[in-house]
Backbone as JSON Lines, residues from 0, in Angstrom:
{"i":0,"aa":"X","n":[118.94,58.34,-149.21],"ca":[120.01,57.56,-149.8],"c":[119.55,57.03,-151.16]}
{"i":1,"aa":"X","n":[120.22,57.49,-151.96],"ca":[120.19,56.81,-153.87],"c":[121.05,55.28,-153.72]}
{"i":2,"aa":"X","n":[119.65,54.82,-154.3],"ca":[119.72,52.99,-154.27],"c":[120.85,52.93,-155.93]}
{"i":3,"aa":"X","n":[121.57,52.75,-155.77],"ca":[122.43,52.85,-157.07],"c":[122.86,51.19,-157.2]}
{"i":4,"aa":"X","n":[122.44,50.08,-156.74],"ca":[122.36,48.59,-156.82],"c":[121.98,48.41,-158.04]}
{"i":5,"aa":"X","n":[122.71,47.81,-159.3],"ca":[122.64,47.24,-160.55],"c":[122.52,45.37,-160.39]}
{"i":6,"aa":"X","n":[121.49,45.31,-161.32],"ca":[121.22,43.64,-161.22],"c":[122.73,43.0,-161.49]}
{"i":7,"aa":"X","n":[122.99,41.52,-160.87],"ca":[124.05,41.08,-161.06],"c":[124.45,40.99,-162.46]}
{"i":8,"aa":"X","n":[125.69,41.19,-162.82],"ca":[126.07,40.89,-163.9],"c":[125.82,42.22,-165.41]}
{"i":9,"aa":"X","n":[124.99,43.32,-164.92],"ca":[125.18,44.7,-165.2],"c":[126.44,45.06,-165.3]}
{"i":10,"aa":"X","n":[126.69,45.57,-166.85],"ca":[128.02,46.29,-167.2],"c":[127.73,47.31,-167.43]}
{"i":11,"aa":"X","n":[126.77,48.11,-166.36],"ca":[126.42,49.62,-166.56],"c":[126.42,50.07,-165.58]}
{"i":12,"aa":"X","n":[126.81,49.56,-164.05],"ca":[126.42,49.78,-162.84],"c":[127.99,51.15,-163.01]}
{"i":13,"aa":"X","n":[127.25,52.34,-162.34],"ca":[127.95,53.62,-162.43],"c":[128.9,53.89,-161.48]}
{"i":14,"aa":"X","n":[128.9,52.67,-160.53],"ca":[130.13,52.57,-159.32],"c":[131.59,51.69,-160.18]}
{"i":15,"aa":"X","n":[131.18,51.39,-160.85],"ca":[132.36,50.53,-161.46],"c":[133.49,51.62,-163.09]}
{"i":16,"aa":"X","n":[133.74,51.58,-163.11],"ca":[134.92,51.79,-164.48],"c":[136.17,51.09,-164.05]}
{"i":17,"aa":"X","n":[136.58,51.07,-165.72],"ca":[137.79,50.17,-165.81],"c":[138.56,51.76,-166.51]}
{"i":18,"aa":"X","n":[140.0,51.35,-165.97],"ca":[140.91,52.84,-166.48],"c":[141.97,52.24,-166.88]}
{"i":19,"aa":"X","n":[142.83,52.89,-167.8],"ca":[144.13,52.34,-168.05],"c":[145.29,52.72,-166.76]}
{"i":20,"aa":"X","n":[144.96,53.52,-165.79],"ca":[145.97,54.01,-165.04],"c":[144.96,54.49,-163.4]}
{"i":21,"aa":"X","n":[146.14,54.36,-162.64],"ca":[146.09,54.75,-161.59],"c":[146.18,55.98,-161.78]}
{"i":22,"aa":"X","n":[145.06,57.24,-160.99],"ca":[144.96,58.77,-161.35],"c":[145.35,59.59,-160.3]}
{"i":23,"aa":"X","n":[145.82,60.16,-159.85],"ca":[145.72,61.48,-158.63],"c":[144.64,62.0,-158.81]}
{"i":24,"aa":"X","n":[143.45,61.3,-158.09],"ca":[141.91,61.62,-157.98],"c":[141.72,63.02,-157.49]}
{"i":25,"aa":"X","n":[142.56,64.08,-156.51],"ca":[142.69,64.7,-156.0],"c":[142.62,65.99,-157.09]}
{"i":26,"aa":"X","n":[143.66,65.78,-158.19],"ca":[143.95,66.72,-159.14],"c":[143.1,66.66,-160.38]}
{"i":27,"aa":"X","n":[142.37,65.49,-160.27],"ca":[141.07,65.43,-161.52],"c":[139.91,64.87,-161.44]}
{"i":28,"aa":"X","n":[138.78,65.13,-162.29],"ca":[137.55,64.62,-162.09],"c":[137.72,63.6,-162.17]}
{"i":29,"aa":"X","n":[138.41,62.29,-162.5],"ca":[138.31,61.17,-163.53],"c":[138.75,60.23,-162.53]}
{"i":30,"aa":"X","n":[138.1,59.04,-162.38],"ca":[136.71,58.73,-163.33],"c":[135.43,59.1,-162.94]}
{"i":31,"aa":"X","n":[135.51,59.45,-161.88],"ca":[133.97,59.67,-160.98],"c":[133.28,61.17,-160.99]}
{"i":32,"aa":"X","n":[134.17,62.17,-161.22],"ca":[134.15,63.87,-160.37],"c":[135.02,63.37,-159.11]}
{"i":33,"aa":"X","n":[134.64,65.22,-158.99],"ca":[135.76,65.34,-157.95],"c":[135.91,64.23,-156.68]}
{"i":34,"aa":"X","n":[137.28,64.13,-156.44],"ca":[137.26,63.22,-154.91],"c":[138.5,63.74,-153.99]}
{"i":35,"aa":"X","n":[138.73,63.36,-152.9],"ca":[139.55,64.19,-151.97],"c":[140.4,62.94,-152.09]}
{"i":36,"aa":"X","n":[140.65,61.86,-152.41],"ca":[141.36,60.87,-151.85],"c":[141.48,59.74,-152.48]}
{"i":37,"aa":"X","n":[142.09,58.49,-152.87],"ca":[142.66,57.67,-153.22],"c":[143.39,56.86,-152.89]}
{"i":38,"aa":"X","n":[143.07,55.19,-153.1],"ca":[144.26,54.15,-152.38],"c":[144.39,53.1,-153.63]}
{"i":39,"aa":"X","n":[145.62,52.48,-153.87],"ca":[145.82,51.24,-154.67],"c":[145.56,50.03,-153.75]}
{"i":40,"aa":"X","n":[144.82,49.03,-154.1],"ca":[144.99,47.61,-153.74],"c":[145.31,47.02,-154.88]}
{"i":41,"aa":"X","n":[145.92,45.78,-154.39],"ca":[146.81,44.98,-155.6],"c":[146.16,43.69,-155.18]}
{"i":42,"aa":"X","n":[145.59,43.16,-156.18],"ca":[145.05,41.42,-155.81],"c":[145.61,40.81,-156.51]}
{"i":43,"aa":"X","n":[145.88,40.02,-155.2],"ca":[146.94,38.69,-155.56],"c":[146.34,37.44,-155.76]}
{"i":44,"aa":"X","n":[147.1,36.83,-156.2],"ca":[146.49,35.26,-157.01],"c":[144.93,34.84,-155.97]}
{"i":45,"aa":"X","n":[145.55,34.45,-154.64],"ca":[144.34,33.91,-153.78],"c":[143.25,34.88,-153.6]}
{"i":46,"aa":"X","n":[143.33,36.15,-154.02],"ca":[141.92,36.91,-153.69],"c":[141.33,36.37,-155.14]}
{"i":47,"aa":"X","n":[141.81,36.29,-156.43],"ca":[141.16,35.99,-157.65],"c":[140.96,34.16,-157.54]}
{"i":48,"aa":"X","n":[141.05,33.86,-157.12],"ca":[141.1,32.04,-156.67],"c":[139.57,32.22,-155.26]}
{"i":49,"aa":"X","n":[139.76,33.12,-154.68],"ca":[138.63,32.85,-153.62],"c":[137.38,33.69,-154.53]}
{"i":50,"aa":"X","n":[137.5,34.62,-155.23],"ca":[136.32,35.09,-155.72],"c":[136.0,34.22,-157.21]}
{"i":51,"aa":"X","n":[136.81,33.51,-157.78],"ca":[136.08,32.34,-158.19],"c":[135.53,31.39,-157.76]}
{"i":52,"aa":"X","n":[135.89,31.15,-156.48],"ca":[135.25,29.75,-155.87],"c":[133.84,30.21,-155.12]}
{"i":53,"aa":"X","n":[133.38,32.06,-155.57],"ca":[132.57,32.26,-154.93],"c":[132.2,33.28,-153.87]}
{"i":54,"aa":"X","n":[133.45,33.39,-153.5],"ca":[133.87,34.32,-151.64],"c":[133.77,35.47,-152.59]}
{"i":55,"aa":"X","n":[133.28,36.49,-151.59],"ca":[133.87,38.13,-151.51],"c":[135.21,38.09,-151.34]}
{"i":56,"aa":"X","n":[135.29,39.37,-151.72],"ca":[136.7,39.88,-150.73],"c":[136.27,41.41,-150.27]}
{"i":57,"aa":"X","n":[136.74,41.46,-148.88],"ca":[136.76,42.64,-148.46],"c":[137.67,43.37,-148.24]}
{"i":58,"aa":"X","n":[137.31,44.87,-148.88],"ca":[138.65,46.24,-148.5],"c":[138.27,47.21,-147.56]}
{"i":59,"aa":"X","n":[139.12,46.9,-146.98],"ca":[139.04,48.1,-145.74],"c":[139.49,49.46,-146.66]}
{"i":60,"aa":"X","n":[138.5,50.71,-146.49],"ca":[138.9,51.72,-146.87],"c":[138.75,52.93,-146.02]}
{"i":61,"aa":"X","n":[140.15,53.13,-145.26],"ca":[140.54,54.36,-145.19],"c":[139.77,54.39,-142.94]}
{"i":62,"aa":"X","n":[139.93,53.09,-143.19],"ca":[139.52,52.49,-141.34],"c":[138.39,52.93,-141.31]}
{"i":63,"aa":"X","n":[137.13,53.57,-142.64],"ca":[135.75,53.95,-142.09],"c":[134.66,52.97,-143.26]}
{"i":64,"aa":"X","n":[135.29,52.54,-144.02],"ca":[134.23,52.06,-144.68],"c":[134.73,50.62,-145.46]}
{"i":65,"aa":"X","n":[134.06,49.2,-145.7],"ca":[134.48,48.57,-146.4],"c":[133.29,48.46,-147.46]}
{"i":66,"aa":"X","n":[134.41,48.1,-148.61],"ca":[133.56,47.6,-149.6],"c":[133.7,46.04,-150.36]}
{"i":67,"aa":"X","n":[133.21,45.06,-150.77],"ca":[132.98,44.01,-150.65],"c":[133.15,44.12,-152.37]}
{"i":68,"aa":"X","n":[134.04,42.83,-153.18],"ca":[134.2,43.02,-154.45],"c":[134.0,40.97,-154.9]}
{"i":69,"aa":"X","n":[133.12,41.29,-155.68],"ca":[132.22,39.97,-156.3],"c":[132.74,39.62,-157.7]}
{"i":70,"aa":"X","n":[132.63,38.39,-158.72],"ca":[132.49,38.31,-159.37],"c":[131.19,37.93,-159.67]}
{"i":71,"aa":"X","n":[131.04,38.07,-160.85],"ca":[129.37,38.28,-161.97],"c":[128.98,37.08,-162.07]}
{"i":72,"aa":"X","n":[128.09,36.51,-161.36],"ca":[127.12,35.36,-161.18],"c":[127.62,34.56,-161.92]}
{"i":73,"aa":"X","n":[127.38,34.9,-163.34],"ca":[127.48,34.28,-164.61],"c":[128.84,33.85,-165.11]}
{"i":74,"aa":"X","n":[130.1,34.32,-164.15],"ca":[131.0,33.4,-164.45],"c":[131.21,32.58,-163.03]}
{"i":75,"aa":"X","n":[131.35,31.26,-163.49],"ca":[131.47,29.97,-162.73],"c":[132.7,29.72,-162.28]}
{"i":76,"aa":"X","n":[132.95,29.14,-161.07],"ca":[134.52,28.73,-160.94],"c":[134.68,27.58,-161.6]}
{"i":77,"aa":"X","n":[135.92,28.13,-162.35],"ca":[136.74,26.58,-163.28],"c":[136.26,26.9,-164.65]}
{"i":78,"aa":"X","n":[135.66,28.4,-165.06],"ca":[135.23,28.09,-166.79],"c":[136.36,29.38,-166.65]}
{"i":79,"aa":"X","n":[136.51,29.61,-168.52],"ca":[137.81,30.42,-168.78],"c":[136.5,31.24,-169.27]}
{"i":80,"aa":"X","n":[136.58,32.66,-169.32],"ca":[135.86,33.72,-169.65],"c":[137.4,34.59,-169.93]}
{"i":81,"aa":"X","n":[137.06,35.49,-171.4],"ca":[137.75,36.45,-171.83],"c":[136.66,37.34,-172.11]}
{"i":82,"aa":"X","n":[137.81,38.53,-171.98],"ca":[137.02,40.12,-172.2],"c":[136.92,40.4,-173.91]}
{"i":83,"aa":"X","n":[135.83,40.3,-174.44],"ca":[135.79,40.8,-175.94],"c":[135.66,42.5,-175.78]}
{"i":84,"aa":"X","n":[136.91,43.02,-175.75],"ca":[136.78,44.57,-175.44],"c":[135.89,45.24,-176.84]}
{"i":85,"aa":"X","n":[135.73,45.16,-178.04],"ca":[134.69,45.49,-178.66],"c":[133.28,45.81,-178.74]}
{"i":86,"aa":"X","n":[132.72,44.45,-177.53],"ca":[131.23,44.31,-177.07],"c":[131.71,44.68,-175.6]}
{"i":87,"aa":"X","n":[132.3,44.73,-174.79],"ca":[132.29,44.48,-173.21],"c":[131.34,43.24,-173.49]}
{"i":88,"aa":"X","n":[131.69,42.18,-173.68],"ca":[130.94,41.15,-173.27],"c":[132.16,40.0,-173.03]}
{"i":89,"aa":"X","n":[131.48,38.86,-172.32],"ca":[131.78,37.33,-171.84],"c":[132.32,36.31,-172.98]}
{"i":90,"aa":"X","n":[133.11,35.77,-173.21],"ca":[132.94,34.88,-174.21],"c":[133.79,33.73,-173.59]}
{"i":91,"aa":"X","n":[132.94,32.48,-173.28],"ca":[133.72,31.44,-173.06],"c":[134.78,31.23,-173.63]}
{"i":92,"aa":"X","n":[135.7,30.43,-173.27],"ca":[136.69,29.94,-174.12],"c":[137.13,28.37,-174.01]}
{"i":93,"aa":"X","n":[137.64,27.74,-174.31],"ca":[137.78,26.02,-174.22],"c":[139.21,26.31,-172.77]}
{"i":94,"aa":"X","n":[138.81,24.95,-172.14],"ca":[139.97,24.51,-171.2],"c":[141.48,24.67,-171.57]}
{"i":95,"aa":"X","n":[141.64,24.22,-172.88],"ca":[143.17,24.25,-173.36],"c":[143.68,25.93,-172.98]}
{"i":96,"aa":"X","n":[142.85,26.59,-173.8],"ca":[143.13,27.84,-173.87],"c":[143.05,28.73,-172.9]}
{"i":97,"aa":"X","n":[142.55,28.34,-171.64],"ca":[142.73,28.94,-170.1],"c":[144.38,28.13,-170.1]}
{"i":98,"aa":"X","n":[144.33,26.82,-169.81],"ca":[145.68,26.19,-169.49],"c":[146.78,27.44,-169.63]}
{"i":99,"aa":"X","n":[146.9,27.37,-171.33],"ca":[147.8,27.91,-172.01],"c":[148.47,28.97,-171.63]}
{"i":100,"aa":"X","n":[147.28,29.64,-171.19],"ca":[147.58,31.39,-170.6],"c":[148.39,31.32,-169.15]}
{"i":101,"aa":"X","n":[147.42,30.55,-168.54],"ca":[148.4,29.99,-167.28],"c":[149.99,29.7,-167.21]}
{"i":102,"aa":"X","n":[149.81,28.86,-168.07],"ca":[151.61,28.42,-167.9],"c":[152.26,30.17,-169.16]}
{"i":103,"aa":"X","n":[151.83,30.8,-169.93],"ca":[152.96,31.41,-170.13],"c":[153.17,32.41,-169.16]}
C-alpha cells in the first residue's frame, strides 16, 4: 500500500483537485485517470459549520468505503480565510468582510 498522506495543510496532496465541473468520470481521464464511477455530494451549511468548529464529516461511498473530509489546521473556527486563486494561498481577511459576504 502507497502511503500517499500529505502533511496538514499541503496544497499538493494528489488525492485532492479542485474542478470547475462535475465530469462523467466514466467517459474521461479527468481529474485522476481512468475511473469506473462517480457520485455528487452537496454540503450544506451545517457540514461547513461542523468542520469549522473542528468535526470531520463523513461520506459514505458507494456502501464500501468512507472517506472523512477535514479542514486545514491552519484555518480556525470564527477567522474569515479567502482563496487568493493566483498563489493558491490563505489570506486572512477582517470580521466586517466575512459579515458582509454572509448577509449578501
Amino acid at each position: 500500500m502507497v502511503n500517499n498522506r500529505k502533511e496538514p495543510g499541503s496544497q499538493t496532496d494528489p488525492r485532492i483537485a479542485i474542478v470547475d465541473d462535475i465530469c462523467a468520470v466514466e467517459e474521461t481521464e479527468e481529474p485522476f485517470g481512468k475511473r469506473w464511477h462517480h457520485e455528487e455530494i452537496v454540503l450544506q451549511a451545517e457540514h461547513l459549520a461542523a468542520l469549522r468548529e473542528g468535526k470531520a464529516v463523513a461520506v459514505n461511498v458507494r456502501e464500501e468505503y468512507v472517506v472523512f473530509l477535514k479542514l486545514d489546521e491552519n484555518i480556525k473556527a470564527g477567522e474569515g480565510y479567502r482563496v487568493m486563486s493566483e498563489h493558491k494561498t490563505f489570506k486572512k481577511v477582517s470580521e466586517s468582510v466575512v459579515e458582509q459576504a454572509a448577509l449578501s
